[in-house]
MDTraj code that builds the backbone (N, CA, C; nanometers):
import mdtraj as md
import numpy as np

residues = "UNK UNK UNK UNK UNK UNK UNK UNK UNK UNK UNK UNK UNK UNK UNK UNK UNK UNK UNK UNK UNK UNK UNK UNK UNK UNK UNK UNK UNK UNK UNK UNK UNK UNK UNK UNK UNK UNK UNK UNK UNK UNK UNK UNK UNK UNK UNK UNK UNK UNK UNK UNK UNK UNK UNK UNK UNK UNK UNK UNK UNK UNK UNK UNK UNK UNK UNK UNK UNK UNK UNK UNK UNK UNK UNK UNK UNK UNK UNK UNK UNK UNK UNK UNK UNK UNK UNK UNK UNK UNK UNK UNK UNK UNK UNK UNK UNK UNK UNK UNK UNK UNK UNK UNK UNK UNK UNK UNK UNK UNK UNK UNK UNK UNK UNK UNK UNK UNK UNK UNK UNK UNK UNK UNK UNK UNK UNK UNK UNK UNK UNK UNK UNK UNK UNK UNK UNK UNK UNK UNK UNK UNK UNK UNK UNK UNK UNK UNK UNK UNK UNK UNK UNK UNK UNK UNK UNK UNK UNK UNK UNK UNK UNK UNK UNK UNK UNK UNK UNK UNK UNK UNK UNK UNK UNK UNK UNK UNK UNK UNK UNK UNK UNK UNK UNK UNK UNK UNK UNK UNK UNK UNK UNK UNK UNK UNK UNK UNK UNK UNK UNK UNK UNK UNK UNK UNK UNK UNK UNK UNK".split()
xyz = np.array([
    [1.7777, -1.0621, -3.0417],
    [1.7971, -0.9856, -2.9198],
    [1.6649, -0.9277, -2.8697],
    [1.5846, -0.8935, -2.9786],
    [1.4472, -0.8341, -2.9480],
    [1.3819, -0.9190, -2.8628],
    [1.3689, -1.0509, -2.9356],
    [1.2968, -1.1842, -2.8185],
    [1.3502, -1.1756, -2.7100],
    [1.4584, -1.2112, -2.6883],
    [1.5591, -1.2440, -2.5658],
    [1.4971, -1.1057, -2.4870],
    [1.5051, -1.0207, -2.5087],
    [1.4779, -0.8916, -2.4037],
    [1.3272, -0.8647, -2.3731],
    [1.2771, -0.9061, -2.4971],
    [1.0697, -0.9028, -2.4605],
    [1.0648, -1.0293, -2.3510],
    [1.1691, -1.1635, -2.3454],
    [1.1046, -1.2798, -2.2676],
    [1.1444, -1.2622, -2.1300],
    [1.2649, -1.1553, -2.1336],
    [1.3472, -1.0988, -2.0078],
    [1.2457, -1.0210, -1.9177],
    [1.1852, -0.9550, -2.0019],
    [1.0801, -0.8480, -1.9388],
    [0.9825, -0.9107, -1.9179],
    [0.9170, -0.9993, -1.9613],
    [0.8043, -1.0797, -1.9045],
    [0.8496, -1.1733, -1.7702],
    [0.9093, -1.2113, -1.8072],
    [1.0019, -1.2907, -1.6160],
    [1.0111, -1.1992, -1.5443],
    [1.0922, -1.0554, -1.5730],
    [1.0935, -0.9526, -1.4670],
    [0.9700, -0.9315, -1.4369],
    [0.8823, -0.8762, -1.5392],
    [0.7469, -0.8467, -1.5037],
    [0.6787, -0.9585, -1.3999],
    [0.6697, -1.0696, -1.4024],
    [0.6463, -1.1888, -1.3464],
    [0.6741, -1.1755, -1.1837],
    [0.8255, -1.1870, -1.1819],
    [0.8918, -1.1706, -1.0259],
    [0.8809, -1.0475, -0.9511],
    [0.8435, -0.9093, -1.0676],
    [0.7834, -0.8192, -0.9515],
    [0.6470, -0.8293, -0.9003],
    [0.5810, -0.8924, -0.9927],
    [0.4260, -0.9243, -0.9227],
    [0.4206, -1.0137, -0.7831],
    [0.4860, -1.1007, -0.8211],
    [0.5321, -1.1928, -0.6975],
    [0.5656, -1.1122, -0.6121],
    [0.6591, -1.0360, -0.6107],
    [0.7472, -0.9713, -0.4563],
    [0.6171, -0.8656, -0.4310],
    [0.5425, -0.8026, -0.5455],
    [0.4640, -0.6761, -0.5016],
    [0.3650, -0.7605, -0.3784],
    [0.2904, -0.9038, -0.4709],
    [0.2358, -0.9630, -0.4068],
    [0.2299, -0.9742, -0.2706],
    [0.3594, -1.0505, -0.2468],
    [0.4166, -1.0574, -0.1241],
    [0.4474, -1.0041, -0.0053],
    [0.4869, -0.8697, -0.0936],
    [0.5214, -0.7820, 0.0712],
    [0.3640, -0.7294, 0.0901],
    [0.2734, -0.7096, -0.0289],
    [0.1622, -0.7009, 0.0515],
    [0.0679, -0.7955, 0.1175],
    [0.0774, -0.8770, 0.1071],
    [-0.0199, -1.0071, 0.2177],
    [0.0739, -0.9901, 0.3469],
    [0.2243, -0.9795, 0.3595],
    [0.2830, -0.9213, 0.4467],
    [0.2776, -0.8103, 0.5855],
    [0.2323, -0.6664, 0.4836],
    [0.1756, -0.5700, 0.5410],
    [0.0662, -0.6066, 0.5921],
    [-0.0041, -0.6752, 0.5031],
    [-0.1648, -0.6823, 0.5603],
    [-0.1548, -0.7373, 0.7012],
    [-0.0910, -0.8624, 0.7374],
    [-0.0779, -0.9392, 0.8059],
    [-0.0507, -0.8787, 0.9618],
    [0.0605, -0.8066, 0.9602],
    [0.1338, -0.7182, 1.0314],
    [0.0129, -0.5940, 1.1018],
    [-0.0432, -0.5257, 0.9902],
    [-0.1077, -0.4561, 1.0303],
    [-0.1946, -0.4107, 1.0750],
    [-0.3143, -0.5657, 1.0238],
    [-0.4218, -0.6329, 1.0959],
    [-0.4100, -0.6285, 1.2048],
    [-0.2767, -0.7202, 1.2614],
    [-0.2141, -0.7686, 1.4014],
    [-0.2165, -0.6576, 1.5078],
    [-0.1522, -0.5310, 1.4619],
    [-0.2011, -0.3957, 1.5330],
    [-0.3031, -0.3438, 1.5582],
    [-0.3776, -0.4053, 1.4662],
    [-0.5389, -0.3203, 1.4792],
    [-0.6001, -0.3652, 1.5751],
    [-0.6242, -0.5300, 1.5569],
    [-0.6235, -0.6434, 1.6385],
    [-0.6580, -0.6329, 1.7901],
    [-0.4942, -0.5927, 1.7975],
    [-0.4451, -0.5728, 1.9476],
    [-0.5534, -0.4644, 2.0187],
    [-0.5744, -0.3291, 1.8956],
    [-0.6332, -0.2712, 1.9936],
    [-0.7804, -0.2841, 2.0020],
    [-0.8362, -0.3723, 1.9185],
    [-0.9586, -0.4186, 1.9401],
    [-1.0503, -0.3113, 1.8242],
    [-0.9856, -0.2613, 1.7466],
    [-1.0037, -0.1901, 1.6171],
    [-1.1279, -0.2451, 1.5590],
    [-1.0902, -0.3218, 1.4855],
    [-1.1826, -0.4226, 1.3823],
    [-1.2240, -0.5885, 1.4433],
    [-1.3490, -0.5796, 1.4396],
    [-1.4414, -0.6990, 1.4971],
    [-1.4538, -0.7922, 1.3376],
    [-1.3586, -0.9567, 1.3470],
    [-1.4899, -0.9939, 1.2383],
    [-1.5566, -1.0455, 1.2725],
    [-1.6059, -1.1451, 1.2304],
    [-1.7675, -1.2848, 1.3035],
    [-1.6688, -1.3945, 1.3086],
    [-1.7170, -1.4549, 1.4611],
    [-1.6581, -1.5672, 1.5225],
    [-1.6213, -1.6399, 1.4462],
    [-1.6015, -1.7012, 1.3532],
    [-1.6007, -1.8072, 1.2776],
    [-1.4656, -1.8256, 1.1807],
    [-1.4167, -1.6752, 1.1919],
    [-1.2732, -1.5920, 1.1561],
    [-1.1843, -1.5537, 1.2047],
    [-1.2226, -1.5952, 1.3416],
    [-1.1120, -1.5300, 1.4907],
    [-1.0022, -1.6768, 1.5184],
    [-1.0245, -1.7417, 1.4621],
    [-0.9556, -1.8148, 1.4712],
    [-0.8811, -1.8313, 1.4076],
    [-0.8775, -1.8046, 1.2529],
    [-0.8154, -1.7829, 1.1101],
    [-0.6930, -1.6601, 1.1876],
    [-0.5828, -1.7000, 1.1193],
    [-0.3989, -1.6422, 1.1359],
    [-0.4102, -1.4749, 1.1614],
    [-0.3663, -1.4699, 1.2531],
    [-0.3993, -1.3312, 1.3234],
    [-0.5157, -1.2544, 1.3334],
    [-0.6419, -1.3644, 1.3365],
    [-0.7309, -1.2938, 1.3500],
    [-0.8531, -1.2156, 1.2411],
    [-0.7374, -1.2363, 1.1231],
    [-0.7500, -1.1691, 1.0108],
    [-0.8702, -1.2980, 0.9172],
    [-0.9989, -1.2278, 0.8398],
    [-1.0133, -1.3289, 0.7759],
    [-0.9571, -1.3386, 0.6366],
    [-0.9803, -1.4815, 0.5815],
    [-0.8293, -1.5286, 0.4876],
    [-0.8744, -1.4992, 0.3766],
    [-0.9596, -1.3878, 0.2879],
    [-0.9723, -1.2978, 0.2003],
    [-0.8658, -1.1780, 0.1932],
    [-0.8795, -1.1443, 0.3425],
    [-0.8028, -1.0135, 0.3601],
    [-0.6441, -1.0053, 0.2982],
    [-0.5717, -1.0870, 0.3420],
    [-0.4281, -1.0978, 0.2888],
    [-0.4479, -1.0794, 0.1157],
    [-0.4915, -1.2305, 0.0525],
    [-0.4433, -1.1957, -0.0641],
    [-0.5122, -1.0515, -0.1444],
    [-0.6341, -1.0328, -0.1146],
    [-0.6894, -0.9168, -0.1195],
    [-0.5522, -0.7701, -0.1064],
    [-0.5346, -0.7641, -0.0336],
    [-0.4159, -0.6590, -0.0018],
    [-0.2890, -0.7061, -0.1081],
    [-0.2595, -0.8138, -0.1254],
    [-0.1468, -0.8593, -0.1785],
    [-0.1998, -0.8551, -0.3629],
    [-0.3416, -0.8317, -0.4031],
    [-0.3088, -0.8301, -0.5465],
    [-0.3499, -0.6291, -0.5459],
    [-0.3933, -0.6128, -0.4110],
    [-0.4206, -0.4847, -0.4488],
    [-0.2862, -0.4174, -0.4680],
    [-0.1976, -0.4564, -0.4147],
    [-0.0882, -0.3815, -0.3752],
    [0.0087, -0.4316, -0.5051],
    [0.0252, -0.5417, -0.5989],
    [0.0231, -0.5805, -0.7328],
    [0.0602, -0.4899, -0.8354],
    [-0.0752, -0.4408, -0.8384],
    [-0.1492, -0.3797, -0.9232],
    [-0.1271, -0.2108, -0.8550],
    [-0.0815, -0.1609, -0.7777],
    [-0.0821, -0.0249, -0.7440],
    [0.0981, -0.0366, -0.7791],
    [0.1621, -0.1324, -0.7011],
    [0.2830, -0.1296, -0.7480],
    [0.3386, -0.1225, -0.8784],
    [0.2532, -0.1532, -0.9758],
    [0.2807, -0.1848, -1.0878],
    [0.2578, -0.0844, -1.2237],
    [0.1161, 0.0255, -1.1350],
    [0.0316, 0.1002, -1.1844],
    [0.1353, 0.1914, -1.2104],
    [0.2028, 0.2625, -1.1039],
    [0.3025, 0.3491, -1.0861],
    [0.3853, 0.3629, -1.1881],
    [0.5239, 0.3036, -1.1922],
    [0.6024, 0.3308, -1.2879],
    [0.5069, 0.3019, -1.4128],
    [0.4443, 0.2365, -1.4616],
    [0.3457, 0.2432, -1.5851],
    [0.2909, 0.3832, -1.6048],
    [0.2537, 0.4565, -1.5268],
    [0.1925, 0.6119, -1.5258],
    [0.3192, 0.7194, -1.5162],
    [0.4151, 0.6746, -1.4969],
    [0.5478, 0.7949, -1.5383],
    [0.5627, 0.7535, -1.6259],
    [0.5667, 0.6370, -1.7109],
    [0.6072, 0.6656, -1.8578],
    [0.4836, 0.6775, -1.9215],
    [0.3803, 0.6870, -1.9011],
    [0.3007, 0.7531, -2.0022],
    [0.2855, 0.9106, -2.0011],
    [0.3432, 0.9311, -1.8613],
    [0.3287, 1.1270, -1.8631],
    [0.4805, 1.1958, -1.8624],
    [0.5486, 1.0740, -1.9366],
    [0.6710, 1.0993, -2.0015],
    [0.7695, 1.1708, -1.8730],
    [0.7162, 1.1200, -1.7352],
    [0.7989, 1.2119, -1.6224],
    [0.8544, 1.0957, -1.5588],
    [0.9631, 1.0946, -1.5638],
    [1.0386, 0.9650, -1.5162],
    [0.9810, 1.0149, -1.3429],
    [0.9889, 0.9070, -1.2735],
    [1.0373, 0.9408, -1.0531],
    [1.1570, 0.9346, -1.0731],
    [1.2400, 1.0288, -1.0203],
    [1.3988, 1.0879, -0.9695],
    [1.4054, 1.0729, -0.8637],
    [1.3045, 1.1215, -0.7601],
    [1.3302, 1.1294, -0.6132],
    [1.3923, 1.0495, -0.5283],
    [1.4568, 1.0552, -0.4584],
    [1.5230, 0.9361, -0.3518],
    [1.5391, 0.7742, -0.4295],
    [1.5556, 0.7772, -0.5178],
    [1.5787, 0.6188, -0.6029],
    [1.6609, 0.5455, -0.5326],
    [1.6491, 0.5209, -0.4313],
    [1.7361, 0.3706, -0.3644],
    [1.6887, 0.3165, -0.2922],
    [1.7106, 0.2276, -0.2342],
    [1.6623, 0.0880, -0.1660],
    [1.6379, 0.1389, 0.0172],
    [1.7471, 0.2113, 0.0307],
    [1.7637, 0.2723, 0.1799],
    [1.6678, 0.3664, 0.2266],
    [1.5886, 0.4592, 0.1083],
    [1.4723, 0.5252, 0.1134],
    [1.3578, 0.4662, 0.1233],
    [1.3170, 0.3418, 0.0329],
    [1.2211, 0.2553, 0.0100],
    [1.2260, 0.1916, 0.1694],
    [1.2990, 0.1637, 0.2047],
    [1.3055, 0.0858, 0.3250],
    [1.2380, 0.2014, 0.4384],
    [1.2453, 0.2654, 0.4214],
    [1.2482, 0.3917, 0.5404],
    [1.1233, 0.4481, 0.5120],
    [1.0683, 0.4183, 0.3643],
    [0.9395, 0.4680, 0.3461],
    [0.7977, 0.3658, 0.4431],
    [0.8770, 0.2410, 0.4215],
    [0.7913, 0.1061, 0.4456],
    [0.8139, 0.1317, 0.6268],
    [0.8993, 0.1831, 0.6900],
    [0.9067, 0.2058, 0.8025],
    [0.8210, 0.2800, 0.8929],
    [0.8326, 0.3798, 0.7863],
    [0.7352, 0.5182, 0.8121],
    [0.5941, 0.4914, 0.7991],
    [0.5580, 0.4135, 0.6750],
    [0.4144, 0.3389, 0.7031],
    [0.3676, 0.2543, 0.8013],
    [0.4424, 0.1349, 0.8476],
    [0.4132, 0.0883, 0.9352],
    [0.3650, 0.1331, 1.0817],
    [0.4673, 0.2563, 1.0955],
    [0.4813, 0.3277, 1.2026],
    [0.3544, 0.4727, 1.2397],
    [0.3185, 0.5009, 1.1278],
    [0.1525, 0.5632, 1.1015],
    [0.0477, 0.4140, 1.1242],
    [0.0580, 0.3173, 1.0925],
    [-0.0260, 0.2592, 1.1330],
    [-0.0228, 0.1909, 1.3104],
    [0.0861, 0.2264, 1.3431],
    [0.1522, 0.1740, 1.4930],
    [0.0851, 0.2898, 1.5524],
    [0.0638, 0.3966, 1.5267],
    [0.0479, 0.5659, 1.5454],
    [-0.1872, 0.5168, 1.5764],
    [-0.1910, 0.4740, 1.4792],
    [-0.3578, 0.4699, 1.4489],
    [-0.3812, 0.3605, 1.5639],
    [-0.2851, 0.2420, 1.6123],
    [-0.3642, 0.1509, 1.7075],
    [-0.3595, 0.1548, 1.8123],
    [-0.1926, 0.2352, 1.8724],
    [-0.1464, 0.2778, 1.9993],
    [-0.1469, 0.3783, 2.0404],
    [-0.1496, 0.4609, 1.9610],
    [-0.1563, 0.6099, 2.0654],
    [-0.2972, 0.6615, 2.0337],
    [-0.3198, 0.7003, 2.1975],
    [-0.4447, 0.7433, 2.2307],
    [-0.4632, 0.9044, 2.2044],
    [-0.5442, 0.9109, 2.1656],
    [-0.5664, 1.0724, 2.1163],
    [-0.7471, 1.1192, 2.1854],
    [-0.7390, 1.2383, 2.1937],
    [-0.8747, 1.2893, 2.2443],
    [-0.9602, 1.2778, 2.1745],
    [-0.9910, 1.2901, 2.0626],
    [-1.0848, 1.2324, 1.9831],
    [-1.0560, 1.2092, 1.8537],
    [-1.1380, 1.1219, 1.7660],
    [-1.1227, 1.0736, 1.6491],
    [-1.0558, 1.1748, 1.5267],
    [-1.1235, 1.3056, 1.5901],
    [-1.1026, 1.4322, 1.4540],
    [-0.9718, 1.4487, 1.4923],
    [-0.8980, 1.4494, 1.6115],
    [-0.7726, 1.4642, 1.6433],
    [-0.6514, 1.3871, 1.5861],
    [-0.7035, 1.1881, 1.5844],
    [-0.6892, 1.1549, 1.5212],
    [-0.6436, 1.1503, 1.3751],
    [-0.7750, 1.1593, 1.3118],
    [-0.7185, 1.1430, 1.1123],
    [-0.7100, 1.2788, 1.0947],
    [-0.7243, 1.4182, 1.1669],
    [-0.5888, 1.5209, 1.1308],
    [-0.4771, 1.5051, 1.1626],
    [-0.4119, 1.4019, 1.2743],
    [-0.2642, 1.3839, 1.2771],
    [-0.2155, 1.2640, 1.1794],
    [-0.3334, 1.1572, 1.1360],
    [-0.2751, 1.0874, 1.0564],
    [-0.2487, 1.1527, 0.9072],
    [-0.3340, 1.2599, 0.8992],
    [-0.3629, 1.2887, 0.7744],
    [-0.2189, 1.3448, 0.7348],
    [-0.1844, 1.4396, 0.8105],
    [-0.0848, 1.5109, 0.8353],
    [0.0752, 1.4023, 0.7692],
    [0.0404, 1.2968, 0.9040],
    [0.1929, 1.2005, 0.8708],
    [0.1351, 1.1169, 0.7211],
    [0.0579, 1.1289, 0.6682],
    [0.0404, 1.0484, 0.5422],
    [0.0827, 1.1284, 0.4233],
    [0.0230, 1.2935, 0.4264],
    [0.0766, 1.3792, 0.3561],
    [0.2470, 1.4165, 0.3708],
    [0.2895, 1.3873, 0.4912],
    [0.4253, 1.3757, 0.5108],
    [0.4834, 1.3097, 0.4536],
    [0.4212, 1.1783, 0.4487],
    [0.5027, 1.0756, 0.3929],
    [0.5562, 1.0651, 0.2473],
    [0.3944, 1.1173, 0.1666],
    [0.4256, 1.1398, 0.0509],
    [0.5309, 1.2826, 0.0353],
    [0.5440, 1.4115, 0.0768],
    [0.6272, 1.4938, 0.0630],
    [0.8002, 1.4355, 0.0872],
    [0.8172, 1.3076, 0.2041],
    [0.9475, 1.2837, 0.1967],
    [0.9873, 1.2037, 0.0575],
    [0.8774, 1.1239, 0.0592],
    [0.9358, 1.0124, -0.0336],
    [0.8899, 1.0149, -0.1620],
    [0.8228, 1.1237, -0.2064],
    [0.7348, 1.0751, -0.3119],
    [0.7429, 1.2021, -0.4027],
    [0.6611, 1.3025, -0.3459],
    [0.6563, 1.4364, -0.4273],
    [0.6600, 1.4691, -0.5697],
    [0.5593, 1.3759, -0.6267],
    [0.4863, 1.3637, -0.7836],
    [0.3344, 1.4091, -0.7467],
    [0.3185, 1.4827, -0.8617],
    [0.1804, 1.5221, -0.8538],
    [0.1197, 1.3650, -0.9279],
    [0.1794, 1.2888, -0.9844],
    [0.1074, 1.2079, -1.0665],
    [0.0925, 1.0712, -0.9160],
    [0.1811, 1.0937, -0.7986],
    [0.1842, 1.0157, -0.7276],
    [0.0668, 1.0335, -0.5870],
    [0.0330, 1.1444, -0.5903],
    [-0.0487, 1.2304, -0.5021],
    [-0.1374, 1.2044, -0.5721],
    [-0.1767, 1.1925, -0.6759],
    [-0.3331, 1.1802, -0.7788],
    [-0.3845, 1.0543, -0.7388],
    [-0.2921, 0.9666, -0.7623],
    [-0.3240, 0.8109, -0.7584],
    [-0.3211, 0.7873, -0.6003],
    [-0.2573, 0.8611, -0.5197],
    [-0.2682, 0.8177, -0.4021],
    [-0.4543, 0.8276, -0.3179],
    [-0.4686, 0.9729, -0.3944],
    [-0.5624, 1.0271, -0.3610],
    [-0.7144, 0.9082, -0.3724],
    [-0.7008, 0.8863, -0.5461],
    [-0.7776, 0.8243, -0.5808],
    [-0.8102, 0.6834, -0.5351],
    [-0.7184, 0.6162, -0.5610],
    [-0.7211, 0.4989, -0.4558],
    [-0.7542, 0.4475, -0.3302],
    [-0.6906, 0.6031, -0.2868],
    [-0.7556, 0.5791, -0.1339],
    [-0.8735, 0.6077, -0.1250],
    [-0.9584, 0.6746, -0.1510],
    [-1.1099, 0.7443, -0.2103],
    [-1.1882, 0.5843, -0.2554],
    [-1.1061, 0.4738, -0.3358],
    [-1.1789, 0.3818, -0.4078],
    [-1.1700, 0.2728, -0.2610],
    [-1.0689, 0.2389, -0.1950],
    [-1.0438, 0.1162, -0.1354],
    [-1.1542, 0.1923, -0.0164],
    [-1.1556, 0.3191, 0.0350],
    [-1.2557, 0.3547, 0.1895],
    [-1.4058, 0.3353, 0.1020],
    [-1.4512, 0.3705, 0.0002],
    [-1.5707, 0.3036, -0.0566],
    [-1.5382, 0.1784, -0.0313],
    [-1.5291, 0.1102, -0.1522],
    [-1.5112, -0.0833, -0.0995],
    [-1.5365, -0.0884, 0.0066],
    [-1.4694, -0.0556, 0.1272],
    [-1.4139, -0.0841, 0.2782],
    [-1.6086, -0.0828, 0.3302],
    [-1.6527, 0.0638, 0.3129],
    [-1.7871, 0.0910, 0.3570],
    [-1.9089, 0.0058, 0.2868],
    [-1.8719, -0.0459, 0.1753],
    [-1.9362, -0.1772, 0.1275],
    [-1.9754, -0.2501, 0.1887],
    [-1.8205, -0.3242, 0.2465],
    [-1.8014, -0.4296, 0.2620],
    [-1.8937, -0.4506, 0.4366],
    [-1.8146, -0.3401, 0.4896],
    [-1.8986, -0.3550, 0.6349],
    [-2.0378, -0.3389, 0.6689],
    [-2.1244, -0.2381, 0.5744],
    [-2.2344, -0.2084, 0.5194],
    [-2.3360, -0.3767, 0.5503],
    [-2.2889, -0.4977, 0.4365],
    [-2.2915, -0.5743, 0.3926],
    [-2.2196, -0.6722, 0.5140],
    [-2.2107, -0.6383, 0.6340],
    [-2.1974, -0.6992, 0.7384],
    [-2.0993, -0.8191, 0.7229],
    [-1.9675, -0.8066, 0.6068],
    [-1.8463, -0.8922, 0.5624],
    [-1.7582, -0.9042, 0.7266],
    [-1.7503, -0.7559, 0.7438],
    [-1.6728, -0.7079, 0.8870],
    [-1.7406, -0.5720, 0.9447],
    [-1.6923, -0.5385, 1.0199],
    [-1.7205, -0.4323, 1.1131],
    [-1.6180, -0.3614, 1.1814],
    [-1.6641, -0.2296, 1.2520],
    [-1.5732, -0.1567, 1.2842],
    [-1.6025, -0.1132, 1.4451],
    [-1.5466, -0.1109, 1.5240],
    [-1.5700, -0.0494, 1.6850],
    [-1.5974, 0.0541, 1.6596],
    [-1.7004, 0.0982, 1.7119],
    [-1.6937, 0.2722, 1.7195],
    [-1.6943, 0.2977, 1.5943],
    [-1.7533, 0.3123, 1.4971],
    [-1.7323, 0.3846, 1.3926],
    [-1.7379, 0.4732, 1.3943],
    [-1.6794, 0.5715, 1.3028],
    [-1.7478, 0.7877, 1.3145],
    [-1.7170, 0.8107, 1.1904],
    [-1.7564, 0.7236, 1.0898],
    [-1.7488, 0.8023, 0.9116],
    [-1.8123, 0.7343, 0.8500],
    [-1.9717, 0.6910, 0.8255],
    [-2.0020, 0.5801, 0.7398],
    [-1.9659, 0.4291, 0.7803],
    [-1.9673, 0.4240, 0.9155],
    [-1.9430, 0.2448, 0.9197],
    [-1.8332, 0.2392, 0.9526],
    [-1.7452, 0.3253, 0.9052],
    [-1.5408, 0.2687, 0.9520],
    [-1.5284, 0.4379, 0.9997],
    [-1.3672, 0.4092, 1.0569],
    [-1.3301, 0.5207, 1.1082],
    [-1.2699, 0.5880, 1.0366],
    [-1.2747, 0.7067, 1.0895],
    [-1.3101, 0.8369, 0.9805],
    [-1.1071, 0.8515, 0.9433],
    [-1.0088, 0.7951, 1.0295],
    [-0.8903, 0.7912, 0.9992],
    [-0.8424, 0.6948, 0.8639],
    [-0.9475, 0.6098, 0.8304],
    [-0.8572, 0.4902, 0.7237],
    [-0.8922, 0.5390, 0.5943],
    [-0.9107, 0.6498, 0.5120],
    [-0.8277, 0.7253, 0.3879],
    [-0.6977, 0.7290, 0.4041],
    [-0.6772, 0.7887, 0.5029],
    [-0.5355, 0.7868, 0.5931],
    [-0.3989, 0.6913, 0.5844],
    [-0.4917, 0.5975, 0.6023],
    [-0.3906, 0.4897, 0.5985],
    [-0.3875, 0.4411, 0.4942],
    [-0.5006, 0.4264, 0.4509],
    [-0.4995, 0.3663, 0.2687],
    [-0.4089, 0.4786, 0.1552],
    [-0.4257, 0.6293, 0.2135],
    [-0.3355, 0.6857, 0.1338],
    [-0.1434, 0.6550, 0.1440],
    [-0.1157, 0.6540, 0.2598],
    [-0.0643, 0.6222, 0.2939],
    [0.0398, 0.4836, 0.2567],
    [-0.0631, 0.3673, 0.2655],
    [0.0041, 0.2589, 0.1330],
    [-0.0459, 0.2511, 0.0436],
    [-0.0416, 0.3252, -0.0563],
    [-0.0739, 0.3332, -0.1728],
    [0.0736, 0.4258, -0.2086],
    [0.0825, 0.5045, -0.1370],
    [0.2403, 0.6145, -0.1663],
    [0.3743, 0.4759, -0.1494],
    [0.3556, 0.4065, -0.0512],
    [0.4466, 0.3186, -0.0102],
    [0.4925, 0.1833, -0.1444],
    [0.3357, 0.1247, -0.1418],
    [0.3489, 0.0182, -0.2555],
    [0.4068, 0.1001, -0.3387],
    [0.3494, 0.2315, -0.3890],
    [0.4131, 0.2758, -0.5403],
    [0.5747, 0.2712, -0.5775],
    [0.6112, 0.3366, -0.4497],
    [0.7605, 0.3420, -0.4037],
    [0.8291, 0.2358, -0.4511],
    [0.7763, 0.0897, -0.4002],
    [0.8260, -0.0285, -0.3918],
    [0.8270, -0.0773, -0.5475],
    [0.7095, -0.0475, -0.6223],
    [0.6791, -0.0839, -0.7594],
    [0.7964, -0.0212, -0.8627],
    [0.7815, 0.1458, -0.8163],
    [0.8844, 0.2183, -0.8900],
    [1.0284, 0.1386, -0.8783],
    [1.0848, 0.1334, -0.7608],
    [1.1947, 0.0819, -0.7284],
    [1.2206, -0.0349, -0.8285],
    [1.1107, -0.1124, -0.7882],
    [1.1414, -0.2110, -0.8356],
    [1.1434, -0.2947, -1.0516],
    [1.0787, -0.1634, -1.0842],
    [1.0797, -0.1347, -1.1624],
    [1.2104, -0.0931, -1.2464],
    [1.2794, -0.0320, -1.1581],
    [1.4172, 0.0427, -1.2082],
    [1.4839, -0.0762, -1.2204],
    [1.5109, -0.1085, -1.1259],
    [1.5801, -0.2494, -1.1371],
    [1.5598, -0.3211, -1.2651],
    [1.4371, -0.3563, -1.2840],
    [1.4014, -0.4162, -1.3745],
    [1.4322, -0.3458, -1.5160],
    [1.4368, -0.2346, -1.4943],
    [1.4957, -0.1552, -1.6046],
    [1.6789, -0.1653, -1.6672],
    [1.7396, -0.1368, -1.5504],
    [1.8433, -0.1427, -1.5418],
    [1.8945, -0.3292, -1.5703],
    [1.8497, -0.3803, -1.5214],
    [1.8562, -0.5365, -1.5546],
    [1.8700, -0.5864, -1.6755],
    [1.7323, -0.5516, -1.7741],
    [1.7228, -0.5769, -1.9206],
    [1.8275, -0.5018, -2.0267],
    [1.8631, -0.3788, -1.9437],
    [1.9712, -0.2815, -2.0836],
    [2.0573, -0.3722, -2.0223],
    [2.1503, -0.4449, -1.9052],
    [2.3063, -0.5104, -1.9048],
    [2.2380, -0.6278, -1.9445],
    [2.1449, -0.7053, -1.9748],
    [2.1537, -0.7961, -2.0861],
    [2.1342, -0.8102, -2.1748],
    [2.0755, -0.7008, -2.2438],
    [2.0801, -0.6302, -2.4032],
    [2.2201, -0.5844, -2.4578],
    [2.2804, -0.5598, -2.3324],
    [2.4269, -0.5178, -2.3771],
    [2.4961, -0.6665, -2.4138],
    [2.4746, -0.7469, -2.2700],
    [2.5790, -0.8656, -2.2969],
    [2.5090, -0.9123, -2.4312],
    [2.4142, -0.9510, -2.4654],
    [2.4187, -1.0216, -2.5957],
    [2.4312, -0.9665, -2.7221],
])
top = md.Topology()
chain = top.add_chain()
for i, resn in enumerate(residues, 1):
    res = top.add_residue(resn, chain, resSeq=i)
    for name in ("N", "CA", "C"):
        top.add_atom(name, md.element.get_by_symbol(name[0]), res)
traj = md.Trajectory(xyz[None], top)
């Protein structure tokens, strides 16, 4: 039974990487597309032609980052022995992924007086986001941090003339995308946790049946 449930958990483990994968080359895709539109992010000609614009690093890039944050999560409540309770269902998760999208719909379409006006209202709906859906200090840590690691990278990368930013006003990128990076980083986790439970709940009814 021990095998049977260690080979169970490695397949589960398996198919959530896949889906974490997935919905993030997803997001990426989507959200690029917004940025896009508003003429956000410039890359070099040679990439504007590549699927929304986006160059074709970017997706899977987002899709193992988001992997690995999904995955990070429930791995870090059981080591600080604090299970996530909060909103555990699918109808929340959904509404979380809504709410992200919709902060990033917020960053490409609506016009604001200036930039500082800006990533204090995003900052605001990102810290929101985590207070509806999230409200772990261990989830706020990692959100924090992450987002802190991916806006480095990001200033790397443009630095290093990979991509570029219109208008910049923070180091090369705009001073709003902590913001957003905090932002999905609370979301993927959500999705990881979730999906995690499942995976939890999955292996005890076939530890039972056998």
């Amino acid at each position: 039974n021990g095998e049977i449930s260690s080979e169970d958990q490695q397949g589960n483990r398996r198919t959530t990487s896949s889906l974490l994968f997935s919905v993030g080359v997803f997001l990426a895709l989507v959200l690029n597309l917004l940025q896009v539109q508003r003429n956000v992010t410039l890359f070099p000609p040679d990439v504007i032609s590549s699927i929304f614009s986006s160059a074709w690093w970017v997706p899977p890039c987002c899709g193992t980052a988001s992997a690995m944050i999904g995955l990070l999560y429930p791995c870090i409540d059981s080591h600080l022995g604090e299970p996530h309770k909060f909103k555990r269902e699918w109808s929340s998760v959904m509404r979380c992924v809504a709410v992200f999208v919709g902060i990033n719909h917020a960053s490409a379409k609506v016009d604001f007086a200036n930039n500082v006006q800006l990533s204090l209202t995003l900052a605001a709906l990102s810290v929101g986001l985590w207070w509806t859906f999230d409200r772990s200090r261990s989830g706020f840590g990692l959100g924090v941090s992450i987002a802190l690691l991916a806006t480095l990278a990001t200033q790397l990368l443009v630095y290093n003339g990979v991509f570029q930013y219109t208008s910049p006003d923070f180091l090369y990128i705009r001073s709003w995308l902590p913001c957003i990076f905090f932002a999905g980083v609370i979301t993927m986790g959500n999705i990881g946790r979730q999906l995690a439970l499942y995976e939890y709940k999955f292996i005890q009814e076939k530890t039972h049946q056998d």
